[in-house]
C-alpha positions in Angstrom: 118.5 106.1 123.4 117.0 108.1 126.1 116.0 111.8 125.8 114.9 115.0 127.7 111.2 116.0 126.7 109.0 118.5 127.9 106.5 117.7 130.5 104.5 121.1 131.6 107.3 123.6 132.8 109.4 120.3 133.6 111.6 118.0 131.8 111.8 114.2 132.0 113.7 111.1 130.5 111.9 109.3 128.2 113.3 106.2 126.3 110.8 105.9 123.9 109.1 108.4 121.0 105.2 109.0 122.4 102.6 110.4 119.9 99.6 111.4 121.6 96.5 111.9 118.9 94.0 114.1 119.6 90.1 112.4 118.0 86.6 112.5 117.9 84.4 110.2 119.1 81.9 110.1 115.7 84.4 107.9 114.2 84.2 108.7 110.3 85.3 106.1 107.8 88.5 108.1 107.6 89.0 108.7 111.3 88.8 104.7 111.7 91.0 104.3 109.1 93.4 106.1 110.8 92.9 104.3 114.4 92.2 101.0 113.3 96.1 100.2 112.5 97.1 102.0 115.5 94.9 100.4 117.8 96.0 96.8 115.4 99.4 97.4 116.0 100.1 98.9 119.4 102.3 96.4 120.3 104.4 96.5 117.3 104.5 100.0 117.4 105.9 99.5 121.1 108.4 97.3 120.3 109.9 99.5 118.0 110.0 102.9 120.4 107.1 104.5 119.6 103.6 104.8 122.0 100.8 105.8 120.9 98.1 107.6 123.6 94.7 108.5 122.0 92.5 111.6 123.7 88.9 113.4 122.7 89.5 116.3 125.5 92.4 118.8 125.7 93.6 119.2 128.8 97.6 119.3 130.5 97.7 115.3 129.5 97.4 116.0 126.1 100.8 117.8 125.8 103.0 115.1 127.7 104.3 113.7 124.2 107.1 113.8 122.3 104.4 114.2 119.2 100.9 116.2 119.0 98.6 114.4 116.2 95.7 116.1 116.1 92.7 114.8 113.4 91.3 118.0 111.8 87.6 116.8 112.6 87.7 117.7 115.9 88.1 120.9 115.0 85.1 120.9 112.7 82.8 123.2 114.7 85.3 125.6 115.5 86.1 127.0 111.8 83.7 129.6 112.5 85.9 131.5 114.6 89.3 130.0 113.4 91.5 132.5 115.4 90.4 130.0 118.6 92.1 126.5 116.2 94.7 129.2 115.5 95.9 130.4 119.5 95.8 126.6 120.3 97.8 125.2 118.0 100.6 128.2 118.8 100.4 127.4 122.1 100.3 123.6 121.5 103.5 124.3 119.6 105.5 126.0 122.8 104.1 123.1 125.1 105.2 119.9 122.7 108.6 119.2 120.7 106.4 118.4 116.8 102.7 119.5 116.3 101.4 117.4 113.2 97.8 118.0 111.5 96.0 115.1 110.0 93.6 116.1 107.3 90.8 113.2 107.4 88.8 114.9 104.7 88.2 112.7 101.2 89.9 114.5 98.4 93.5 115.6 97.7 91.6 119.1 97.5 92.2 122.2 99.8 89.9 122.0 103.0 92.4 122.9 105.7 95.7 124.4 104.7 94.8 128.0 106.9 96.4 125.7 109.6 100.0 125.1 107.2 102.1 128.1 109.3 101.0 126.9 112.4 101.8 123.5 112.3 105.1 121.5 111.5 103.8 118.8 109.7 100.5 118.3 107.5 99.6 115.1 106.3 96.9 113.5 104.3 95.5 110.7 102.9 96.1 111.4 99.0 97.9 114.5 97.4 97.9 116.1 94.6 101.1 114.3 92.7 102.1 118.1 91.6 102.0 119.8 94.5 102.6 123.0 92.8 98.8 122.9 91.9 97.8 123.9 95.5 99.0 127.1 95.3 96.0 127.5 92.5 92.5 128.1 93.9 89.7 125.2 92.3 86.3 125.4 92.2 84.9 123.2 94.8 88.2 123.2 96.6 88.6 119.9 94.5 90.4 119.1 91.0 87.8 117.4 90.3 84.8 119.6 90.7 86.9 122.6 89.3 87.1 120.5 86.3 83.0 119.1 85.9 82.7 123.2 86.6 84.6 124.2 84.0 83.8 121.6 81.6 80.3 121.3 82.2 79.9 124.8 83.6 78.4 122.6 86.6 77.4 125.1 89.8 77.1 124.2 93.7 74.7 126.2 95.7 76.8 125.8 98.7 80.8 127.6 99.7 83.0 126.7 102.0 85.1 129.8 102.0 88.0 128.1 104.7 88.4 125.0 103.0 89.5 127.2 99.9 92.8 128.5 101.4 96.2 128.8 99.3 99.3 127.6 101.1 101.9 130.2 101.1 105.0 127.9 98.4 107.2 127.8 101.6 104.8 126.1 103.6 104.2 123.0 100.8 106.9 121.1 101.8 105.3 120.4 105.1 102.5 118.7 103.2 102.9 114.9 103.3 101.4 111.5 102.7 100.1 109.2 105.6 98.2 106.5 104.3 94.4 106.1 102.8 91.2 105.0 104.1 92.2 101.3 102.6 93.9 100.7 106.4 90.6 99.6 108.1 88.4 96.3 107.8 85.8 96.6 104.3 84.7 93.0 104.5 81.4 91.3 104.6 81.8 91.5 107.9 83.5 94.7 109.0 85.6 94.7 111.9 85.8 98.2 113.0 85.7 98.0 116.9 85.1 101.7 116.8 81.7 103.3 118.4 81.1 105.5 121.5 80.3 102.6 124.1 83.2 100.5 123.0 85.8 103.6 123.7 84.5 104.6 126.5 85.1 100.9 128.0 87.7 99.8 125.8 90.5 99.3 128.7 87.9 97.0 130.0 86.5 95.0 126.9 89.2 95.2 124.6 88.0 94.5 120.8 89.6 92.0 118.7 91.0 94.0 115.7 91.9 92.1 112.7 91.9 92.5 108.8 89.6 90.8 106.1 90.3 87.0 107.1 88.4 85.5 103.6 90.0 87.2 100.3 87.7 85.8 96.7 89.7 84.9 94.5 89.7 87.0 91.2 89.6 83.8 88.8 86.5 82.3 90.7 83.5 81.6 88.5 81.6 85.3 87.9 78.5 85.6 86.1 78.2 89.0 85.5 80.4 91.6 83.7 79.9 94.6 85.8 78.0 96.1 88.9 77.6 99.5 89.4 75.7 100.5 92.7 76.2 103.9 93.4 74.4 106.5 94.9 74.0 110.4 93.4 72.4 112.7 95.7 75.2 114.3 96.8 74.3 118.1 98.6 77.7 119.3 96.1 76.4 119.2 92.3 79.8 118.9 91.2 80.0 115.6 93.2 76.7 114.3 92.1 77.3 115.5 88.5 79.3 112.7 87.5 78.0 110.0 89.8 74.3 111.1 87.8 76.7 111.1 84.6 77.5 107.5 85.2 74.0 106.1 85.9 72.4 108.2 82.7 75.3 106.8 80.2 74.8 103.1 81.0 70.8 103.5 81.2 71.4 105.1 77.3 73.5 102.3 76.2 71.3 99.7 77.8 73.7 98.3 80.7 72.5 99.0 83.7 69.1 97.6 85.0 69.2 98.7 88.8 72.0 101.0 90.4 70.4 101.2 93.9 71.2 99.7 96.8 71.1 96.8 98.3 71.6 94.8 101.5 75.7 94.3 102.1 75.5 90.9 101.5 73.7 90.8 98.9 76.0 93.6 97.4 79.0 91.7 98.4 77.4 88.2 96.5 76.9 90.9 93.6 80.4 92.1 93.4 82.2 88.4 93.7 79.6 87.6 90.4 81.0 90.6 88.7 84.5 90.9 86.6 84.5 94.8 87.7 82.8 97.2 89.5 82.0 100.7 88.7 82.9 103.0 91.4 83.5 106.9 90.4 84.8 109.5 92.5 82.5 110.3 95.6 83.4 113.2 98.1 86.6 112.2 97.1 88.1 110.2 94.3 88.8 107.3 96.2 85.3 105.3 97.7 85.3 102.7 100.2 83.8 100.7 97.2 86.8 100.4 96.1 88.6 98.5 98.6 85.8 96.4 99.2 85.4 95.2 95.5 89.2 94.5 96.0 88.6 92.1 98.8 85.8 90.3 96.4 88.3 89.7 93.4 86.8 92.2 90.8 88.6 94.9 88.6 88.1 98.9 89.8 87.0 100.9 86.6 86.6 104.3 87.7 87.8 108.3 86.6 91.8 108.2 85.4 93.7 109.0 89.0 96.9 109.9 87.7 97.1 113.4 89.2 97.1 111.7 92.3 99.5 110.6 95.1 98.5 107.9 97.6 99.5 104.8 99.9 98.3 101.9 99.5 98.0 102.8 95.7 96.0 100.8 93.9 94.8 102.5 90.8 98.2 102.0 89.3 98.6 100.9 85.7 97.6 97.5 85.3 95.6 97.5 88.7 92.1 99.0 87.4 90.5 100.6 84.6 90.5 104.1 83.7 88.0 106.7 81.8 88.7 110.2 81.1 87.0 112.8 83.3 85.1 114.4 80.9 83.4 111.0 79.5 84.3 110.9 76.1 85.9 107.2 76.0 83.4 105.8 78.8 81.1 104.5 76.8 83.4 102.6 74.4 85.2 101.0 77.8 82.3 99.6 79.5 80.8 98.4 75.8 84.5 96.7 75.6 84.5 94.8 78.9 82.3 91.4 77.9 85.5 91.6 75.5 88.3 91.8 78.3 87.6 89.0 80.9 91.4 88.3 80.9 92.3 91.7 81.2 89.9 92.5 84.2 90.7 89.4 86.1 94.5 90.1 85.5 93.8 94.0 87.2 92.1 92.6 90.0 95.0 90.1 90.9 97.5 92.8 90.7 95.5 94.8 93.1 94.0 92.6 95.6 98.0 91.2 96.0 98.9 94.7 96.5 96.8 95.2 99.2 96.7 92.0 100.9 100.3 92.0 100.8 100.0 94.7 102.9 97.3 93.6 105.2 97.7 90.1 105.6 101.5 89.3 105.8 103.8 90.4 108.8 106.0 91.8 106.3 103.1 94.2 105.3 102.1 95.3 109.4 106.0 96.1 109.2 105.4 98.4 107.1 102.3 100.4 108.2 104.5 100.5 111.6 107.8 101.8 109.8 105.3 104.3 108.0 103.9 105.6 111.1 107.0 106.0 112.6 108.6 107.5 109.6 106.1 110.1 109.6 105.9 111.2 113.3 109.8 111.4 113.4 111.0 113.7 110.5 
C-alpha cells in the first residue's frame, strides 16, 4: 500500500518502507554483524517492502527514508561535546517519520542511553532480561564488572562518565532487541566482504556474501577435552580480571599447558579436536569464540548468562555449560568434563542446530528478514 513520506519540505508516494542506516567505515565485528545480513539479504528484504540504503556522510540524502538507523559508532568522537549528537538527532527527528539508535557496543551494559529521549527506538544486541536493572548505575557500566568490583573489590583506572547514564523508567520501553554479533561469517574462512576499498567500489565489484558453507559435526572423533585460548590484557581490569581468573585456575589444577594464541587454522583444527571450549566474557559477555566453536562442533562453557536477553540465543539450558561468576563451582566443572563426553557433545548439537537453522535454511534468512522488518516498523 502506497504512502505519503517526507522528502525535504516535500512529500512523495512511496510504495515501499525504506530504512536508510547511517555507518562507519572501520567496520567493527559488531558493525559487520549488523551489515552482513542486510547486505545477504537485500533482495529478500525487497521483496517483502522494505529497502535498505546504507551512508557514512550526513547530508539531505540521508533523510529521504521512511526509517533513520543510525550505528552509535559513528558518533564515537563526538561524545565529547554531546549537545552536537543531541541537536542532530532533534532535527533528524523533524526531517524523518522514526529515528532508531543502534547500540553496536558488546555488553548489555549502559554505554549510550543519554540518546533514549531523543530517539524513538533503541535497540541492541543483548539486554539485560530485567530491564528494571538499568535504571541502577554499575560499576564499569557493565553487570558484570559491577559484580568482579564488588566481589573482588576489583578497580579500573579508567571512566567513561557518558556511557554511565540512567534512562529515565518512561524511556525503557523504547529499549529493544535486534540481533547479536552471531549474524556474520566466523568460519575458517571468514566471509566478511566488509573493508574500506571494497565499499568504496562495491556497486562495481560486488562481494559474494554467504554463511559458513562447512558445519563439523559435534560427534566427529575429538582428541582433546577442552581448549581454552584466550587473551587477558584488557585496558578495563574488571574485564581482564576474570579472563586472568580463568588462566590462573586451570594452571593450579594442572589443565592448561598453553592459552596463547595461535594461527586461525591451527586454532580452528584445535577447537574441532576439543569436546568444549572455554570462552568467558570479553568486553562483553558474549565473544566471537563463541560462534566460531559453534561452527567446529564443540560445547561453549563460559560465566552463567541467565540475566541476559539475546537473539540468536545460544547459551540456553542444554546448549552450553555454565560456572558461577564468582568461581566457586569452576574448578569442580572443568575437573568433571573428561567425565561428560555425552553431555558436551549433546550441548553442542543443540546449539550448532540452533544456529545453523538459522543461517543455513531459507526458513532461517526468513526470519532475520521478518526480524528486521519487525523492528524498523513498530
Amino acid at each position: 500500500m502506497s504512502r505519503l513520506v517526507p522528502a525535504g519540505d516535500r512529500y512523495k508516494e512511496r510504495s515501499e518502507m525504506k530504512v536508510n542506516l547511517l555507518h562507519t567505515t572501520s567496520f567493527s565485528s559488531n558493525e559487520k554483524a549488523l551489515l552482513f545480513p542486510l547486505y545477504c539479504f537485500g533482495n529478500q528484504l525487497r521483496e517483502r517492502g522494505c529497502s535498505v540504503g546504507f551512508h557514512t556522510t550526513i547530508s539531505d540524502r540521508l533523510y529521504d527514508c521512511d526509517v533513520l538507523l543510525l550505528l552509535g559508532k559513528f558518533f564515537n568522537r563526538t561524545w565529547d561535546t554531546p549537545s552536537e549528537v543531541f541537536d542532530f538527532l532533534t532535527q533528524a527527528r523533524k526531517r524523518t517519520n522514526r529515528v532508531i539508535w543502534h547500540d553496536s557496543t558488546d555488553s548489555t551494559g549502559t554505554p549510550q542511553f543519554a540518546v533514549l529521549p531523543y530517539v524513538d527506538r533503541y535497540l541492541k544486541a543483548q539486554l539485560l532480561r530485567d530491564r528494571r536493572l538499568y535504571l541502577r548505575r554499575h560499576y564499569g557500566y557493565r553487570l558484570f564488572c559491577d559484580f568482579y568490583h564488588e566481589k573482588f573489590g576489583i578497580e579500573d583506572s579508567e571512566t567513561d562518565g557518558h556511557m554511565n547514564t540512567l534512562p529515565a523508567e518512561a524511556d525503557l520501553g523504547k529499549i529493544d532487541l535486534l540481533w547479536n554479533s552471531g549474524l556474520s561469517n566466523y568460519s575458517v574462512h571468514r566471509c566478511t566482504g566488509f573493508d574500506r576499498r571494497w565499499f568504496n567500489y562495491r556497486h562495481i565489484f560486488p562481494y559474494p556474501f554467504h554463511y559458513p558453507r562447512t558445519w563439523y559435526p559435534p560427534r566427529a572423533a575429538r582428541q582433546r577435552v577442552f581448549s581454552c585460548r584466550i587473551r587477558t590484557d584488557y585496558p578495563r581490569a574488571t574485564v581482564s580480571f576474570q579472563r586472568a581468573e580463568v588462566e590462573r585456575r586451570l594452571r593450579q589444577i594442572r589443565l592448561l599447558e598453553s592459552a596463547r594464541k595461535m594461527s586461525r587454522k591451527k586454532y580452528f583444527k584445535e577447537m574441532e579436536a576439543s569436546y568444549a571450549v572455554i570462552s568467558p566474557f570479553g568486553f562483553g559477555e558474549i565473544s566471537l569464540r563463541d560462534f566460531e566453536l559453534t561452527i567446529c562442533g564443540a560445547a561453549c562453557v563460559k560465566q552463567n548468562m541467565d540475566h541476559m536477553d539475546t537473539w540468536p540465543n545460544l547459551w540456553r539450558p542444554g546448549m552450553y555449560v555454565p560456572w558461577r561468576w564468582d568461581f566457586s563451582d569452576f574448578e569442580d566443572i572443568v575437573r568433571s568434563l573428561p567425565n561428560r563426553k555425552e553431555e558436551l557433545t549433546q550441548c553442542a548439537e543443540n546449539a550448532q542446530q540452533c544456529y545453523r537453522n538459522l543461517l543455513d535454511t531459507a526458513e532461517g534468512h526468513e526470519a532475520i528478514c521478518n526480524r528486521f522488518i519487525e523492528k524498523m516498523s513498530f
